[in-house]
C-alpha positions in Angstrom: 12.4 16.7 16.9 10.3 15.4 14.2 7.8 13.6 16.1 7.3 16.5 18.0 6.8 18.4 15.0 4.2 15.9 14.2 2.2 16.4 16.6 2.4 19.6 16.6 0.8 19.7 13.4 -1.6 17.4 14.4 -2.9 19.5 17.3 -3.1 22.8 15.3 -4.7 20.6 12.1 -7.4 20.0 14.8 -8.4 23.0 15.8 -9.2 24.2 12.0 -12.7 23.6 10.7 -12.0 22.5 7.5 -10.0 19.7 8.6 -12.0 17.3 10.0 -10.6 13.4 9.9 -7.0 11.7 9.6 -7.5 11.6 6.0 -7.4 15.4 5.9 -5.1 16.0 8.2 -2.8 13.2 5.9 -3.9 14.9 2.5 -3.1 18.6 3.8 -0.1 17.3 5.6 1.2 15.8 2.3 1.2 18.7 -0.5 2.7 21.2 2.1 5.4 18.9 3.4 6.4 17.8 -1.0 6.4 22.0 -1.1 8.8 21.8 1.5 11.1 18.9 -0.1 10.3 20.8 -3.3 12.4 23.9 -2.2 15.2 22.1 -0.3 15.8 19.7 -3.4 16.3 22.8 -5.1 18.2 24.4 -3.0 20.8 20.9 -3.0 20.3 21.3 -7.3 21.2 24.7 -6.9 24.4 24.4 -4.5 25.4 21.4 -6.8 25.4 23.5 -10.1 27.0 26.5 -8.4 30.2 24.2 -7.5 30.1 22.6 -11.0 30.3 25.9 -12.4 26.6 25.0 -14.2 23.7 27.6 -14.1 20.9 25.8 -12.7 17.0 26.8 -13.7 14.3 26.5 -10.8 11.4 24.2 -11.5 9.0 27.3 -9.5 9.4 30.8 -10.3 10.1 32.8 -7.3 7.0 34.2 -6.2 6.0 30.5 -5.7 8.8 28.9 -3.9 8.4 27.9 0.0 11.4 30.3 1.2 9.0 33.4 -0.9 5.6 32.7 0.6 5.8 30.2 2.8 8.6 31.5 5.0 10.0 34.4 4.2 13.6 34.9 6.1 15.7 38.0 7.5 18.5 37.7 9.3 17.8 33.6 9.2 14.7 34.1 10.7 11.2 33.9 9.9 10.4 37.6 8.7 6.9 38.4 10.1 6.0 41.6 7.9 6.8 39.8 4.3 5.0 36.4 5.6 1.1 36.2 4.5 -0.9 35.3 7.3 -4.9 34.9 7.9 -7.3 35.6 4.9 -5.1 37.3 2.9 -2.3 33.6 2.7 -5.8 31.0 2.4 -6.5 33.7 -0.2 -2.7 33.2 -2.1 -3.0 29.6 -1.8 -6.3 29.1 -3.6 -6.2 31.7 -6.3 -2.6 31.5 -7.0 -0.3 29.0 -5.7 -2.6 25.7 -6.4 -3.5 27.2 -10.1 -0.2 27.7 -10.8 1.2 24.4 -9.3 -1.9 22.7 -11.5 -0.3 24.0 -14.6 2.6 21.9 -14.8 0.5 18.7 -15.6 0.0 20.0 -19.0 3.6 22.0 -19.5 5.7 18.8 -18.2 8.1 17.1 -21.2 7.5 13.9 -19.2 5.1 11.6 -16.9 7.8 10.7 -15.2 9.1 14.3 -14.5 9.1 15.6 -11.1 7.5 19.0 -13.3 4.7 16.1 -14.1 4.6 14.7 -10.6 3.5 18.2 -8.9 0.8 18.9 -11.8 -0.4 15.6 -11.0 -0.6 16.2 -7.0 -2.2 19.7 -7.1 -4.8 18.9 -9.8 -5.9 16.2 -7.3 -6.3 18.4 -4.0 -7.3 21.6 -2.6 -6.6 23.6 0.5 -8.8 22.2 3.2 -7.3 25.0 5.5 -9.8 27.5 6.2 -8.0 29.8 9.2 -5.0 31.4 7.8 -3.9 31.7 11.1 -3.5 27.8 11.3 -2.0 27.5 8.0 0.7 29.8 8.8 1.3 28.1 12.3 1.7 24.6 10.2 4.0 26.7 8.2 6.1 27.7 10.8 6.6 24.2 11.6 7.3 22.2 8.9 9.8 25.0 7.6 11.9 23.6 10.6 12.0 20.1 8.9 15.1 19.6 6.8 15.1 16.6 3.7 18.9 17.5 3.0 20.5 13.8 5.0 19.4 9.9 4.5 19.2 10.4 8.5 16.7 12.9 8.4 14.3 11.2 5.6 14.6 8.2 7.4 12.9 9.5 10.6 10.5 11.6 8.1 9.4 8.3 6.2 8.7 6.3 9.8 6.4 9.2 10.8 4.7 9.5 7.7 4.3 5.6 7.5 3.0 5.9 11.2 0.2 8.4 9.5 -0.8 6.1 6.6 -1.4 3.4 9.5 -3.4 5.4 11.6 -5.4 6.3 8.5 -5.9 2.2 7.7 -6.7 1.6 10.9 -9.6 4.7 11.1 -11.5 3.3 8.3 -13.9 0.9 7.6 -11.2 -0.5 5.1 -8.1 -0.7 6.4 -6.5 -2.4 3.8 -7.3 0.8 1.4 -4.2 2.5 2.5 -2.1 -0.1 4.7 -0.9 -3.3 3.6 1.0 -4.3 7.4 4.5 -3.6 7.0 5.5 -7.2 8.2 3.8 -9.1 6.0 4.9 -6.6 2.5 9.0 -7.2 3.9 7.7 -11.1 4.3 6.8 -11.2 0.3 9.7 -9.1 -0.9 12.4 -11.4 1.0 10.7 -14.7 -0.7 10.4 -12.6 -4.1 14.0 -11.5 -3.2 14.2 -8.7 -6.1 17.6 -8.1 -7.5 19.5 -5.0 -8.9 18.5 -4.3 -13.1 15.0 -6.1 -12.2 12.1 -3.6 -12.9 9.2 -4.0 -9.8 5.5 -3.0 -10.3 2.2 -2.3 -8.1 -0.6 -1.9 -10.7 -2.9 -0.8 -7.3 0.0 0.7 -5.1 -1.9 2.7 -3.0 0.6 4.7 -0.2 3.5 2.8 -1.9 4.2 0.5 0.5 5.2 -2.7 -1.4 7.6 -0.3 -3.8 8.6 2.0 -0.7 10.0 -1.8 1.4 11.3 -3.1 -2.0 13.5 0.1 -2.2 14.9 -0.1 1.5 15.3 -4.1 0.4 17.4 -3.2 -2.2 19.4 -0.6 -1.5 22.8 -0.7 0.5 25.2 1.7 1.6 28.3 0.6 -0.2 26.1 0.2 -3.9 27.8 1.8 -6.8 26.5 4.9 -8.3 25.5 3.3 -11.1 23.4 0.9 -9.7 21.9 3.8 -7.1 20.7 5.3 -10.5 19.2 1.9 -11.4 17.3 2.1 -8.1 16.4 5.5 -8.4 14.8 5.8 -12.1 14.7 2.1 -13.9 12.9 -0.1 -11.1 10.2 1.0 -9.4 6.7 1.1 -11.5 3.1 1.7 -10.2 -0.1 3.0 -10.7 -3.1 4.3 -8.8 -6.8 5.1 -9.3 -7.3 7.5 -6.4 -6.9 10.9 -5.7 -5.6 10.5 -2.0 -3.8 7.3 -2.2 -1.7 8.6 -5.3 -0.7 11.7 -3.4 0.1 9.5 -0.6 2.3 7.0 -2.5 4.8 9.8 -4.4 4.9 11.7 -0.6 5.9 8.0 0.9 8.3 7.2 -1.9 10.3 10.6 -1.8 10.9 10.4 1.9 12.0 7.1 1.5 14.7 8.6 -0.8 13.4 8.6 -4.4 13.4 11.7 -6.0 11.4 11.5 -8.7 8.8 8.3 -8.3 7.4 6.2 -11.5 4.0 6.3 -10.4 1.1 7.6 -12.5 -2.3 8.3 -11.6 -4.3 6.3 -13.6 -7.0 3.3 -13.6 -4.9 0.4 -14.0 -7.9 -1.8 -15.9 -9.2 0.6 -18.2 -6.1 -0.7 -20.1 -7.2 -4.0 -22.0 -5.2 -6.7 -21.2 -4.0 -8.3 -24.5 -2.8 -5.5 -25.2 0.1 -5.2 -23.2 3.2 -5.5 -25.2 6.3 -7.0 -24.0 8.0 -3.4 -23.7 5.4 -2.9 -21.1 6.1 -5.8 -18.8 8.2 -6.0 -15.8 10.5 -8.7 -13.5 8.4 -8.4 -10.3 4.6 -7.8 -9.8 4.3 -7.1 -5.5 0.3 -5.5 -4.6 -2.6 -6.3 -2.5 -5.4 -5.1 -4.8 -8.6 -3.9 -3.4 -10.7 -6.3 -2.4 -14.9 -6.5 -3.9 -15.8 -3.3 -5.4 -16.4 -3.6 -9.1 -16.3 -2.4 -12.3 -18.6 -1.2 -14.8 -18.6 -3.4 -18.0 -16.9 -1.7 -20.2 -14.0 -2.5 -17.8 -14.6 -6.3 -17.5 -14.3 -6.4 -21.0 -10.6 -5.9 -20.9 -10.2 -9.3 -19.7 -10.7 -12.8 -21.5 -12.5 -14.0 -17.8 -15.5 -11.5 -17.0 -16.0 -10.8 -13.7 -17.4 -7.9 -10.7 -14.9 -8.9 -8.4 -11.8 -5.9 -9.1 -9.4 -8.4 -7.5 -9.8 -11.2 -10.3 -9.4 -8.2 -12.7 -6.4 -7.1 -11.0 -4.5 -10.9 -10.7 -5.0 -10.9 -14.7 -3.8 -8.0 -15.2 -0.7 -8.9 -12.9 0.1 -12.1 -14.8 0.0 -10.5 -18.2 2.3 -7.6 -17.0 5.3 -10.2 -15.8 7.7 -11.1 -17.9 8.5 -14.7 -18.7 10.6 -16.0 -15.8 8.8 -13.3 -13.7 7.7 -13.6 -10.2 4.8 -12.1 -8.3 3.6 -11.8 -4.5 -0.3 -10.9 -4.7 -2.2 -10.7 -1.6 -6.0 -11.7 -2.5 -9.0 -12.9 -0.3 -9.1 -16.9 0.7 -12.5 -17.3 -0.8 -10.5 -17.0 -4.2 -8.8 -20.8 -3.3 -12.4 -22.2 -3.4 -15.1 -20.0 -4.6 -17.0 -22.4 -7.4 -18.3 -19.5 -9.5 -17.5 -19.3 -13.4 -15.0 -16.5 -12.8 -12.8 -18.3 -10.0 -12.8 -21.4 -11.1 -11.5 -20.4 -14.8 -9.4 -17.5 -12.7 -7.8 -20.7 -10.8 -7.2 -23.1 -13.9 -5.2 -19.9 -15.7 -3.2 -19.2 -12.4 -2.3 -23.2 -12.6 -1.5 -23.7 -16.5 0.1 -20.4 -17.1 2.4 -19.6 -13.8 4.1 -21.8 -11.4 2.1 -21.0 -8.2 4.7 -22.3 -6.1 3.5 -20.7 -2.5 0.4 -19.9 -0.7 0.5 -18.0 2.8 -2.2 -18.2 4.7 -2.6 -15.4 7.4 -4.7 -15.4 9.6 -8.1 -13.0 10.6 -6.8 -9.8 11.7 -3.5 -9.8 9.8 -5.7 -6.2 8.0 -7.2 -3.8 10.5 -10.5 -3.0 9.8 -10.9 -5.2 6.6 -12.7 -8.1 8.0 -11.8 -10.6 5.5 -9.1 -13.3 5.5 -6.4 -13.1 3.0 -3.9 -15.4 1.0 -0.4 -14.8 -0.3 0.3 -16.2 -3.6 3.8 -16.7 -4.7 3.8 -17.7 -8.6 6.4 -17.7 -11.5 5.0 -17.0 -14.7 5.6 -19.6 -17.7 5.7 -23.0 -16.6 2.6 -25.0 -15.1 1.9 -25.6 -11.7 3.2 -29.1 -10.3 2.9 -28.7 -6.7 1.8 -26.0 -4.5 3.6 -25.4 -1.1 1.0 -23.9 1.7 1.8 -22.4 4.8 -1.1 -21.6 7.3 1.0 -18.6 9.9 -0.5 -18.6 12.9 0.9 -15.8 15.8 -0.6 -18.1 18.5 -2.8 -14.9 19.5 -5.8 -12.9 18.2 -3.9 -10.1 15.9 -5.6 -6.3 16.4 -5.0 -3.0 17.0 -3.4 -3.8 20.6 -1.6 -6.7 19.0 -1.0 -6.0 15.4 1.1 -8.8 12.6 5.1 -8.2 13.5 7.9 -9.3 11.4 8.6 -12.6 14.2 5.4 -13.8 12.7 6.1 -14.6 9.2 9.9 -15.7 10.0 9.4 -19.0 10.2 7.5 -19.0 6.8 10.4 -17.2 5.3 12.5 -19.6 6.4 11.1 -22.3 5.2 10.0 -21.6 2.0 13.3 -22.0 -0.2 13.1 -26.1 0.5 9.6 -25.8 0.8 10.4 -27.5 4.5 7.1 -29.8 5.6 6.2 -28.7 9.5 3.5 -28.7 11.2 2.0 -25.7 9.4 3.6 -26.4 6.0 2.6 -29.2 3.6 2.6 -29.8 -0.4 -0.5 -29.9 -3.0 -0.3 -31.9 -5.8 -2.1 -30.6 -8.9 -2.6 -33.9 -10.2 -4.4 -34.5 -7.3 -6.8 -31.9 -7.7 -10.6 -31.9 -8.7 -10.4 -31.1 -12.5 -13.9 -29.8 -12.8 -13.5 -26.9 -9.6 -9.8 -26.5 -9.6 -10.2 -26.0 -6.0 -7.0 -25.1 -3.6 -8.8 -25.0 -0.3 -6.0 -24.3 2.2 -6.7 -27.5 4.5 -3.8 -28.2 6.8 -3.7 -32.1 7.0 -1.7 -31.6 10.4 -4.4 -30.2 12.0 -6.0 -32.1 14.7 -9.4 -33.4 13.4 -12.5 -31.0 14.2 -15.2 -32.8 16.3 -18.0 -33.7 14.2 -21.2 -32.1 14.3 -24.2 -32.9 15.9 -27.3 -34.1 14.1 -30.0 -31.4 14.2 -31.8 -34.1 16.3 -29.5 -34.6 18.9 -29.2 -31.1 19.6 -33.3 -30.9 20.2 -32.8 -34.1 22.3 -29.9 -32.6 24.5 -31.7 -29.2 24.8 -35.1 -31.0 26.2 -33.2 -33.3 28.5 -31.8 -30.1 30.0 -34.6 -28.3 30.1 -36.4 -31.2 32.1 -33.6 -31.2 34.2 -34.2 -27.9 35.0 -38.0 -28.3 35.7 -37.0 -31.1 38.5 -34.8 -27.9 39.8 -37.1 -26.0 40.0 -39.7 -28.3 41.8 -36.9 -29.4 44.5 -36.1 -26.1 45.5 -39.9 -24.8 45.3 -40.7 -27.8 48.2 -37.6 -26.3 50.2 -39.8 -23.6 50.4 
């Protein structure tokens, strides 16, 4: 049924002008379907207070709740002369709803409100939807989604997910939006968070690292108490743009959390020493962006300076752990080796202030669409690197579209990694052993069967004229058959 709906959606969403790529159709999809969780939340809250004898205040006032003007009911069914339709609903949802919806960003007790959390989304977005007609259809069918069982979110959350991936995989950045699913559940069973641990995502995009922690952590028989935990003490992140924020709180309440802890905000504008120990959590899981940069101003919230947002980002990460507290940062290869200033200073802080116990090396393709090879590392922060345990994963095929990263990939990794097992893609750096002056980590798997060495400039000329004169006396033999 829901797929269905889906696509549904998806075939109306096409035939409307204003909607024009996946990321629209994943943007317009989002604020109507947290509408639609919005009104049956508070229809559970409502039913809830009603057999608790409590009397229980809507967060919207009724003209502006989804069973009012979204789908107006009679008898049960959808009641055609109350419902707005054409001009006159694109006309409701510009000048009314979304201003009113905006206004609870300033009126909220609360960041961390759900009354926050919708100011927060609707100050980001407008109606893309310029056909009434369409938006009403889209109505219609997402008012025949239901949010009220675990059953029911679960199949929501996969779809939705399935969205977010198609939206990776359209762009020219894939990893923008997507972090592969296989590789996020990889990190979080090495980091294996526990319950009362706080996990954050300074650059969590759609969620995902915080949305797979969650479904790590939770279990059917839990206690209340500790479902609470889950629910409002131990997820944390934060995200600079407009689309991927709305994305992340839509992922995280169809996995099941109510209210998310994430806040729309540039995670390094804040300066870095001065992040108080109130501030810092158990777990750091995120794949920052990749390149980009940042204006200066911004570089100089760090001690090491540098136009590379990811270095920014892994400083950041370090100094928001804990002491004792782990991290699982995906970051581009070239960071093992690159011998500028910033990297190699970057690498001799990673070394001396954490225990970078694990690097994963996955292989090209592991993002869609990002063209760059990434790394995995695994630190502890407080205690100097000794040794440094590398894994090279290898799928023993080209990874793509057609043949994306799956979670048999990485098992034998996660396996492995507790002892720190040698194999024949596994082996152990010694820090002593490293070059003092460059720091560098170079993942270089000594089991590897030696590359053939490369011919001299010279001997490539010398090869290339022998075969060209061999060619010539080709020639000649078959022009005297002639």
């Amino acid at each position: 049924m829901f797929a269905n709906a889906f696509n549904n959606i998806d075939r109306l969403m096409r035939n409307d002008e204003g909607l024009a790529s996946e990321l629209d159709y994943a943007e317009q999809t989002s604020w109507l379907l947290f509408l639609k969780y919005l009104n049956d939340l508070e229809v559970d809250r409502k039913d809830t207070a009603e057999i608790e004898g409590r009397v229980y205040n809507p967060i919207l006032d009724k003209r502006y709740r989804w069973d009012v003007w979204a789908a107006p009911k009679k008898g049960g069914k959808l009641d055609h002369n109350a419902a707005l339709t054409g001009a006159d609903l694109i006309d409701f949802v510009n000048r009314e709803l979304f201003p009113y919806l905006k206004q609870f960003h300033k009126t909220a007790g609360s960041p961390d409100s759900l009354e926050y959390k919708i100011g927060e989304i609707f100050a980001e977005i407008t109606n893309k939807f310029r056909s009434g007609y369409t938006l009403r259809d889209v109505l219609e069918v997402l008012d025949g989604l239901r949010f009220n069982s675990q059953k029911a979110k679960h199949e929501l959350s996969d779809l939705y997910e399935s969205r977010i991936k198609r939206m990776g995989n359209a762009g020219r950045n894939g990893g923008e939006y997507y972090t592969p699913r296989p590789l996020i559940r990889a990190m979080v069973k090495v980091v294996d968070p526990k319950i009362g641990e706080t996990i954050y995502d300074g650059a969590c995009g759609s969620a995902g690292f915080l949305c797979e922690a969650w479904e790590y952590m939770r279990h059917p028989r839990m206690s209340a108490k500790d479902y609470q935990t889950l629910q409002r003490r131990t997820f944390y992140g934060q995200e600079k743009k407009s689309l991927a924020y709305i994305l992340g709180v839509m992922n995280m309440i169809l996995h099941g959390i109510e209210a998310p802890n994430i806040r729309h905000a540039n995670t390094l504008t804040e300066n870095v020493m001065d992040i108080q120990e109130c501030d810092r959590h158990d777990i750091v899981l995120a794949n920052p962006p990749f390149g980009g940069g940042e204006r200066r101003e911004v570089q100089q919230n760090f001690p090491i300076k540098s136009g590379e947002t990811a270095y920014l980002f892994l400083q950041h990460f370090i100094r928001k752990l804990r002491a004792g507290g782990r991290g699982a940062v995906v970051i581009k290869n070239t960071f093992l080796s690159n011998t500028d200033g910033a990297s190699v200073a970057l690498r001799r802080e990673l070394l001396e202030t954490c225990n970078l116990h694990t690097v994963l090396d996955c292989p090209g393709g592991t993002f869609q669409g990002a063209g760059v090879k990434t790394v995995v590392l695994f630190f502890e922060k407080g205690a100097k690197t000794r040794s440094v345990f590398c894994y090279q994963l290898d799928p023993g095929r080209s990874l793509g579209k057609t043949s994306p990263l799956n979670d048999d990939d990485p098992a034998e990794f996660v396996a492995l990694q507790p002892e720190r097992a040698p194999g024949p893609k596994s082996w152990t750096v010694e820090v002593a052993d490293l070059d003092r002056t460059t720091w560098d980590l170079s993942v270089k798997n000594p089991h590897a069967p030696e590359a053939a060495a490369l011919r001299s400039p010279e001997e490539i000329i010398d090869a290339m004229l022998a075969r060209d004169a061999e060619t010539a006396r080709i020639l000649e033999d078959i022009r005297g058959m002639l």
